[in-house]
N, C-alpha and C positions, 0 to 999 in steps of 0.2 A: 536497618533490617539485615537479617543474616543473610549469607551466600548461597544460591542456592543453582545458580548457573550451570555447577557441573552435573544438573537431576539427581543428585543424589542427597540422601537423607546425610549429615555430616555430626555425628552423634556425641555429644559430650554427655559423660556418666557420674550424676552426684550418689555415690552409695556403693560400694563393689562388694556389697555385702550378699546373702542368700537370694534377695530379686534378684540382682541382678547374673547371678551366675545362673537363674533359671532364665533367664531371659540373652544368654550369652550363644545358646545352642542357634537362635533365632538372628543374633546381629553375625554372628559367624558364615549362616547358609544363604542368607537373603540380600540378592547384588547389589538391592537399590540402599542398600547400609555401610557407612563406611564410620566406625569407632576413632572418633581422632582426636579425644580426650577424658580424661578420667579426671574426678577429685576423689579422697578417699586419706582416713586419720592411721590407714595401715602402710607402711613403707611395704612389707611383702606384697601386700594385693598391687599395690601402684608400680611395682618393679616386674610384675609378674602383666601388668594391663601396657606396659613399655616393649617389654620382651616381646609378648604373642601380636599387639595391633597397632606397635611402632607410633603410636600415640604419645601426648604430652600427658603427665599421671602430674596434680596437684593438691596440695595436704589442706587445701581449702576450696569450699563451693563460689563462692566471688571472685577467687580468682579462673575458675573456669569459665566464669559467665562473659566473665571480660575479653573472651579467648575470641578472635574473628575468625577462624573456622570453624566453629561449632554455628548451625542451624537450627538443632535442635536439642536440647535439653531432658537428659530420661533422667528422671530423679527417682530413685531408690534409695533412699535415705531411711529413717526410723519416722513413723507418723508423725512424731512432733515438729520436723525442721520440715515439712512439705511447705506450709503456706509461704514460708519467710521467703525457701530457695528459690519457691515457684516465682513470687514474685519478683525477685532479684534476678532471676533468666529473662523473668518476661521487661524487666524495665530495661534490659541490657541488649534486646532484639530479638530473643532467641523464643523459638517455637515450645512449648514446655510438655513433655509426655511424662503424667504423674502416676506415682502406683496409689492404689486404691488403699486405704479409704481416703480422699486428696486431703483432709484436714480431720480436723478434730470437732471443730464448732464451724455453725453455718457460716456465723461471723466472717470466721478464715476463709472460707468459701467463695465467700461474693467481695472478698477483697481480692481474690486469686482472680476471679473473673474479671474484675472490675481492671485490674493492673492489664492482662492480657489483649483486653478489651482497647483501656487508653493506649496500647502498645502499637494493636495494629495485629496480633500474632495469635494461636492458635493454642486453644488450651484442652489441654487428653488426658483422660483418666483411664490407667489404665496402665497395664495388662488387668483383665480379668476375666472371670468365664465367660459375662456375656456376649465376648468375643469369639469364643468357641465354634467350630466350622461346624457343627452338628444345630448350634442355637441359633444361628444365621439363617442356616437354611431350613429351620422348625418354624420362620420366624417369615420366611420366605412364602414358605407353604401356606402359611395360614394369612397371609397378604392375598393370596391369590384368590381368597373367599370361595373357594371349592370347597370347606368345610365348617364353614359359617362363621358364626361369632365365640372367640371364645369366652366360655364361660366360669370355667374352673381349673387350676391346677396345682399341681403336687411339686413340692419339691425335698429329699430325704439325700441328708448327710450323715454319716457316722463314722470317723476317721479318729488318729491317735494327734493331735492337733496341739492337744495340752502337753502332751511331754517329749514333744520335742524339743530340743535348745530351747532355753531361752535368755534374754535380759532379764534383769528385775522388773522394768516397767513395762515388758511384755505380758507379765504375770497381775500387773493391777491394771482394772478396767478404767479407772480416773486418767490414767495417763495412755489409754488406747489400747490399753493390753485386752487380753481375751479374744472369745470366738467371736460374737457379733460383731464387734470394726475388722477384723482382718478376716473374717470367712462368711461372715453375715452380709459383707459387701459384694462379696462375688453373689449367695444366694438370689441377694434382692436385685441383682443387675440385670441376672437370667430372667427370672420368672418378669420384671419388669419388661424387657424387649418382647419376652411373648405374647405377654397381654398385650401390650401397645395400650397401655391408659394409667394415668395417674393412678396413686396410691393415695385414698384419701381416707382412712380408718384402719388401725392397728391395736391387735390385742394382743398381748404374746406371757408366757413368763419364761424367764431366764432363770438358769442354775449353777453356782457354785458349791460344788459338792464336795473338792479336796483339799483340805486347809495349806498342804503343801503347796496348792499351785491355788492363789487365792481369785484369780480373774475367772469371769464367768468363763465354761465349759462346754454349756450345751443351752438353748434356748428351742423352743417350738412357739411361733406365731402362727395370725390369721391376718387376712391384707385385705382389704375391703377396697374396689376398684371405682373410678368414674363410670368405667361404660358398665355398670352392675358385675364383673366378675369377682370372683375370688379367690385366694389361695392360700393355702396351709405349707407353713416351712419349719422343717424338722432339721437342729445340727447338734450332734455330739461329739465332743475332740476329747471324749476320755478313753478312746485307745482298746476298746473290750469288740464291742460287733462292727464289721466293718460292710460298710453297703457297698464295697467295691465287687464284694462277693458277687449282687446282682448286677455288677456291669460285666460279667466274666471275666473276673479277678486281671481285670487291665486300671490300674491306676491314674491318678488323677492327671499326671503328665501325658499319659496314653501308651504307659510303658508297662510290661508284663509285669503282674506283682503274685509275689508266692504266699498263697496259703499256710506255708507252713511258718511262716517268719513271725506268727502269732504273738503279740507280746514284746516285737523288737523292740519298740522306743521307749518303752518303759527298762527293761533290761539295757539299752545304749546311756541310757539319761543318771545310769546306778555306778556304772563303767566309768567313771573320770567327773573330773570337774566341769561345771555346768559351763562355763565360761572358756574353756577349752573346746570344748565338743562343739559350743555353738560357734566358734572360729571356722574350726575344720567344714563345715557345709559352707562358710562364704568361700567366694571367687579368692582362688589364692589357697583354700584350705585341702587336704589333704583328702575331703569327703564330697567337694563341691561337685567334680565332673560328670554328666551324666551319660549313657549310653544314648541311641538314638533312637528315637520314639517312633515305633512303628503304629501307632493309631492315632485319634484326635485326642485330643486334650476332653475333659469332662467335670462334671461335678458333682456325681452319683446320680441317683435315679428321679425323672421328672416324666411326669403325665402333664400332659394340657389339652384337656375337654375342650372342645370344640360341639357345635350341634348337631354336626353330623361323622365327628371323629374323634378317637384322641389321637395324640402323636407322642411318642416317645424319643428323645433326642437318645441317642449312642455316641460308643467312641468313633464309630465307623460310618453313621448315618442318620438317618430318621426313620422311625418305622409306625408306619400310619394304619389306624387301627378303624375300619370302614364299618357298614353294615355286614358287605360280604365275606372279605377275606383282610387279613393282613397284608400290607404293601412296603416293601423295605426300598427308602428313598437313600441308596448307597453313596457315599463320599469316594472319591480316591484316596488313594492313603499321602499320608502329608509328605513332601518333599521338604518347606521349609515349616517346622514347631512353630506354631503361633503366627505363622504368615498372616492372619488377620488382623493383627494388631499392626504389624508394618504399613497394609492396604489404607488404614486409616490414617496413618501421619503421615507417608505419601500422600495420597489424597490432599491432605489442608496443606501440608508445608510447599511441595513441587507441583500443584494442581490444581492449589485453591481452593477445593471442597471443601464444603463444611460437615467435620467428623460426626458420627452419630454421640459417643462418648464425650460428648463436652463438658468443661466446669458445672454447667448447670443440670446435666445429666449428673455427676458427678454427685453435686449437690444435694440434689432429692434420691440420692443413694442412702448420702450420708444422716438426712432428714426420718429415713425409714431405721437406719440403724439407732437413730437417738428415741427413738417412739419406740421401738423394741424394750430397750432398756429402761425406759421412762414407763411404761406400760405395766412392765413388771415389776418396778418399785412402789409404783403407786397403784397397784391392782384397779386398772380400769382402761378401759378405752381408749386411745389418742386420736383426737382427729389431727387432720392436715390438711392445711391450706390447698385448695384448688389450683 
């Protein structure tokens, strides 16, 4: 088992790619993190992860795994090497904190579990929205049964998602490209912790609508619940209306975004080589650094019906919508980006808890995302296992 004696989280990083430079503002501010390995196929990113956190940087994920000061394992890799690395951390001792969506097939899924499981060690999915300090505490609220059971909820995305950077197999959905695996996982992980109840029927269709960017773009589901709720999820990354409007124009990081920048990623993605451009936003590139995020993190606009309320998660709180009046349940503003995702691998690595985002949370993320797509190729209903 890894070290864990000094109470600190001891982080070795497979991927120093765009996760993880969003996820750097986070290991940077938060004491109980201490960066003390990288792997990574870029010499600049791995000379640049040496320079700024005095760490060991490795041109391969095995031999990080192998490293006895790492504890824990943040993999940001591209979708397809999650199962393997996860596995290869967790047979090596190490605690494994994976970005969403953890795999591709359930398959990979419950092998990730299963390794982590024979291991002894604790497996995280994650970063993603349902971590967000606004859905936590929506999540919180409606635990407390002050506003009954809930029954129904919204959830609407409309961001420029498709043209930004990409790989090529980011662009085809057979190999995990598209919106549903990388932005349909965050939807289904929110609106899931809200409801707090399986997903057990999906009807949705998906859209590809620009032969240039050929992985789906935009889908709208319907989620049929155990404890009878429901919910309708709205996403489009083709880049034209943007629903940040209605969060007043504070972006998904939780950082001010200008109305007038209409049209940037289409216009940046025209501007140079597609393979360039997507460098420049990884850790190392020339576009990665971000300013400091004065609100919570978000992911556009959500209603959750309740019998006797709805609640609306914000960048800056909850705002509960009664019989009488409006009630705004206020956040303080963040100190550390994504401090909830920390709270959670603390928790299992140095504390022994067991995280709420587990492989098998995880799992039936990734179960709602293959019924999305399956639903709308085969025009009909999908059930799911109870």
């Amino acid at each position: 088992m890894a070290h864990t004696a000094d109470g600190l989280l001891n982080i070795g990083v497979i991927g120093l790619g765009r996760g993880f430079a969003l996820m750097a503002p986070t290991f940077r501010a938060d004491p109980r993190c201490r960066l003390v390995a990288a792997a990574d196929p870029r010499p600049e990113a791995r000379t640049r992860f040496e320079a700024e956190f005095s760490g060991r940087a490795y041109d391969d994920a095995e031999a990080l795994c192998a490293d006895p000061t790492v504890n824990l394992v943040y993999i940001a890799s591209p979708h397809q090497h999650h199962a393997a690395q996860a596995i290869a951390a967790a047979r090596a001792g190490k605690h494994v904190l994976v970005e969403k969506p953890m795999a591709l097939e359930p398959s990979a899924c419950r092998a990730m579990i299963a390794a982590a499981r024979e291991a002894g060690v604790h497996l995280i999915v994650g970063p993603s929205h349902g971590f967000d300090a606004s859905i936590a505490k929506a999540a919180e609220l409606i635990a407390t049964g002050d506003y009954g059971a809930v029954r129904m909820a919204q959830a609407l995305n409309y961001t420029d998602f498709l043209y930004r950077p990409r790989r090529p197999e980011e662009l085809d959905t057979a190999q995990g490209g598209g919106v549903v695996f990388s932005q349909g996982a965050h939807q289904i992980d929110v609106i899931r912790r809200l409801v707090g109840s399986p997903v057990t029927r999906v009807r949705a269709q998906v859209g590809a609508w620009d032969p240039a960017r050929p992985a789906d773009g935009a889908y709208t589901a319907f989620l049929s619940f155990a404890n009878g709720a429901a919910a309708s999820l709205t996403y489009s990354g083709y880049g034209r209306y943007d629903t940040d409007e209605l969060m007043g124009w504070i972006g998904e990081t939780g950082r001010p975004k200008n109305p007038a920048a209409y049209g940037a990623a289409r216009r940046r993605l025209s501007s140079g080589a597609e393979g360039t451009l997507k460098a420049e936003r990884a850790y190392g590139g020339a576009g990665a650094d971000l300013p400091p995020a004065e609100h919570h993190e978000h992911f556009g606009p959500i209603i959750v019906s309740c019998e006797r309320a709805d609640l609306r998660p914000l960048a800056d709180g909850v705002l509960v919508y009664g019989d009488e009046k409006p009630q705004l349940h206020k956040l303080a503003a963040p100190t550390v980006p994504r401090k909830e995702v920390i709270d959670q691998a603390w928790g299992a690595v140095i504390e022994g808890r067991a995280p709420l985002h587990t492989g098998e949370w995880g799992l039936a993320n990734l179960e709602v995302c293959l019924a999305i797509l399956r639903s709308s190729a085969e025009g009909r209903e999908i059930d799911l296992p109870a």
